[in-house]
Structure formats: structure tokens, C-alpha cells
C-alpha positions, 0 to 999 in steps of 0.5 A: 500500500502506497500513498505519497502525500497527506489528505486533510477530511473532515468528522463527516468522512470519518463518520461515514467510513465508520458507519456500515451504511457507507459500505452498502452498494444499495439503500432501503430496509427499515427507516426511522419514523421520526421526522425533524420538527419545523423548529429543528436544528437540522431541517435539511433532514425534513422529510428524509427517511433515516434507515435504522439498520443497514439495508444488507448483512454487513459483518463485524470484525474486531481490530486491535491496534499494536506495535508491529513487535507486540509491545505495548501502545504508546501513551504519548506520541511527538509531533513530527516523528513518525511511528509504525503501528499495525492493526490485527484483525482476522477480517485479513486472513480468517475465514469468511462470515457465513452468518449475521444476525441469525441469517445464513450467508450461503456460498459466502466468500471473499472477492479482493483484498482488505483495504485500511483507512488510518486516521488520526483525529485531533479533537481540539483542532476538530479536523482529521489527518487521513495518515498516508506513506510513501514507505513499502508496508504491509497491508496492515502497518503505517507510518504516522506522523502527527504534524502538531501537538494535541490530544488526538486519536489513532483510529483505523478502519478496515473493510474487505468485499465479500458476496454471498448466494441471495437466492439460487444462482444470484449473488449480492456483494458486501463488506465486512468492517471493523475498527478500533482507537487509540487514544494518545497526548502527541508532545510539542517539540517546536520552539515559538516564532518570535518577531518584531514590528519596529518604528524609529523616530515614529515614522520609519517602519519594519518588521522582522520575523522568523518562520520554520523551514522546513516545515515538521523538520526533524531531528532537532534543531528545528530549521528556520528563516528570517524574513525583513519588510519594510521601510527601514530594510529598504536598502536591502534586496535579500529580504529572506535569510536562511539557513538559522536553527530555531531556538533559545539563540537565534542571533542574525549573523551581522554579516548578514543582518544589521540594521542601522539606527541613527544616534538618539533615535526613539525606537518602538517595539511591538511584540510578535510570537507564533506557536504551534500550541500556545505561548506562555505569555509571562516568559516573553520578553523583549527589548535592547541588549548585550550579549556576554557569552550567550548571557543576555544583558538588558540595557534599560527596561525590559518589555518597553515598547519606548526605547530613548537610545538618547537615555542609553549608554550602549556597548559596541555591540548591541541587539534588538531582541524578543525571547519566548517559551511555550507551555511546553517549555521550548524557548524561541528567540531572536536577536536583531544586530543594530549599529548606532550611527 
């Protein structure tokens, strides 16, 4: 089985998937007597006869989600590192059903092979990631990789065509399914995306940022650009620089990167943080420092959005700098050379 790219699909597919109607090639059998009110939440069902049972046999198999050697599920998973899982059921090699629900399935065999659907559900996002790889597995293994940190599910579907003998000389195809979930905390391992929207002298404007590249970049360190817009970069053609690791510091090569600032020019800053799940607001911190062997040093206060370089007796060597962490404790970072001149 072979996928080379990731779908997104909403709870309805995965309802559907999950449902023994969706496996059905014809509809009928009983319906539901109830009828949405004029003052339903749902009055596109007005009128619609919902059936209450499957139309056809539809067979049960049970399926076990487990790591390929047989050692326990993981409680916890990490964005962005992929794990095998496989799903054991006998709907792949066991006999075929003969019966449901009291009902003989005469001459029942099956007509293909089973087809695995792994979907992993992150319910506070309330969106679906239809897991694929580009890996040769067996029919019942896949690679999954969670791309962000959440609370999610790893559900499986299974499903294998079989036909029986309706009546003499007549056979009708159907599917057999199963399915199961796995409940896991998928861990955050992505530093925050930290910038700064910079004015000087209250007219000049600009703005710096870092962004991850690639995206869902493992092994650590994650991999990011800095990317520069606006008027106090005017003089620069390359508005992108790569090549930094995401992280505590992330120091602009001033080789590469130096902004100029005139002597006693008021500088306003504007903090800008990004995360794949959620800041701690109380460890960022932004401002003008020195850097001692990787030790920052504020100069003045820490957190104005006003900074007075008239007020300021400043080092050589000087930064324009923002730090966060997230709640899982990953720190960001990003140190802006500035030369006064």
C-alpha cells in the first residue's frame, strides 16, 4: 500500500467510513419514523427517511491496534516523528462470515483484498489527518506522523468485499468492517516564532520575523528563516535569510543582518510570537541588549515598547531582541544586530 502525500477530511468522512451504511452498494430496509420538527436544528433532514439498520448483512470484525513487535501502545506520541503501528484483525486472513444476525450467508466468500483507512483525529483542532506513506508496508502497518501537538486519536478502519448466494444462482456483494482507537497526548517539540514590528523616530517602519523551514523538520534543531519588510530594510534586496536553527539563540549573523539606527533615535517595539500550541505569555520578553557569552544583558527596561537610545549608554555591540517559551517549555528567540550611527 502506497500513498505519497497527506489528505486533510473532515468528522463527516470519518463518520461515514465508520458507519456500515457507507459500505452498502444499495439503500432501503427499515427507516426511522421520526421526522425533524419545523423548529429543528437540522431541517435539511425534513422529510428524509433515516434507515435504522443497514439495508444488507454487513459483518463485524474486531481490530486491535499494536506495535508491529507486540509491545505495548504508546501513551504519548511527538509531533513530527513518525511511528509504525499495525492493526490485527482476522477480517485479513480468517475465514469468511457465513452468518449475521441469525441469517445464513450461503456460498459466502471473499472477492479482493482488505483495504485500511488510518486516521488520526485531533479533537481540539476538530479536523482529521487521513495518515498516508510513501514507505513499502504491509497491508496492515503505517507510518504516522502527527504534524502538531494535541490530544488526538489513532483510529483505523478496515473493510474487505465479500458476496454471498441471495437466492439460487444470484449473488449480492458486501463488506465486512471493523475498527478500533487509540487514544494518545502527541508532545510539542517546536520552539515559538518570535518577531518584531519596529518604528524609529515614529515614522520609519519594519518588521522582522522568523518562520520554520522546513516545515515538521526533524531531528532537532528545528530549521528556520528570517524574513525583513519594510521601510527601514529598504536598502536591502535579500529580504529572506536562511539557513538559522530555531531556538533559545537565534542571533542574525551581522554579516548578514544589521540594521542601522541613527544616534538618539526613539525606537518602538511591538511584540510578535507564533506557536504551534500556545505561548506562555509571562516568559516573553523583549527589548535592547548585550550579549556576554550567550548571557543576555538588558540595557534599560525590559518589555518597553519606548526605547530613548538618547537615555542609553550602549556597548559596541548591541541587539534588538524578543525571547519566548511555550507551555511546553521550548524557548524561541531572536536577536536583531543594530549599529548606532
Amino acid at each position: 500500500m502506497k500513498f505519497s502525500h497527506l489528505l486533510f477530511v473532515s468528522f463527516i468522512v470519518v463518520s461515514l467510513v465508520s458507519s456500515p451504511l457507507a459500505f452498502c452498494e444499495e439503500s432501503g430496509g427499515a427507516v426511522s419514523s421520526e421526522k425533524p420538527s419545523p423548529n429543528s436544528d437540522t431541517p435539511w433532514l425534513e422529510g428524509v427517511d433515516i434507515p435504522t439498520e443497514p439495508a444488507f448483512p454487513t459483518p463485524q470484525f474486531s481490530a486491535e491496534i499494536q506495535m508491529p513487535d507486540g509491545t505495548p501502545l504508546p501513551a504519548t506520541m511527538t509531533e513530527d516523528i513518525g511511528v509504525l503501528f499495525q492493526v490485527k484483525s482476522d477480517i485479513f486472513d480468517g475465514p469468511v462470515p457465513t452468518s449475521w444476525k441469525g441469517q445464513t450467508l450461503n456460498k459466502a466468500e471473499w472477492v479482493g483484498k482488505a483495504s485500511v483507512n488510518w486516521i488520526f483525529v485531533d479533537a481540539g483542532k476538530n479536523k482529521s489527518l487521513l495518515a498516508a506513506s510513501s514507505d513499502p508496508l504491509p497491508l496492515n502497518q503505517m507510518k504516522v506522523t502527527p504534524l502538531d501537538p494535541c490530544n488526538g486519536k489513532l483510529t483505523v478502519f478496515v473493510s474487505r468485499a465479500m458476496r454471498y448466494e441471495e437466492e439460487p444462482g444470484s449473488f449480492r456483494r458486501i463488506y465486512a468492517n471493523g475498527g478500533t482507537a487509540h487514544h494518545t497526548k502527541v508532545l510539542d517539540i517546536t520552539p515559538p516564532l518570535c518577531g518584531l514590528e519596529i518604528t524609529l523616530g515614529g515614522k520609519q517602519k519594519g518588521n522582522i520575523w522568523t518562520i520554520e523551514n522546513p516545515l515538521n523538520h526533524y531531528p532537532l534543531p528545528k530549521k528556520g528563516d528570517i524574513i525583513i519588510d519594510g521601510e527601514i530594510f529598504a536598502n536591502r534586496t535579500e529580504k529572506t535569510i536562511s539557513g538559522f536553527d530555531l531556538g533559545p539563540k537565534l542571533i542574525a549573523d551581522p554579516g548578514k543582518l544589521t540594521l542601522e539606527i541613527p544616534a538618539k533615535t526613539e525606537i518602538k517595539l511591538k511584540a510578535r510570537v507564533q506557536d504551534n500550541d500556545k505561548i506562555d505569555d509571562k516568559s516573553t520578553r523583549f527589548g535592547i541588549c548585550e550579549l556576554n557569552n550567550g548571557i543576555v544583558k538588558v540595557i534599560g527596561k525590559e518589555n518597553s515598547e519606548i526605547i530613548d537610545l538618547s537615555k542609553l549608554e550602549l556597548p559596541k555591540e548591541v541587539y534588538l531582541f524578543i525571547e519566548s517559551k511555550d507551555l511546553s517549555g521550548n524557548p524561541g528567540s531572536l536577536f536583531l544586530p543594530i549599529k548606532i550611527k
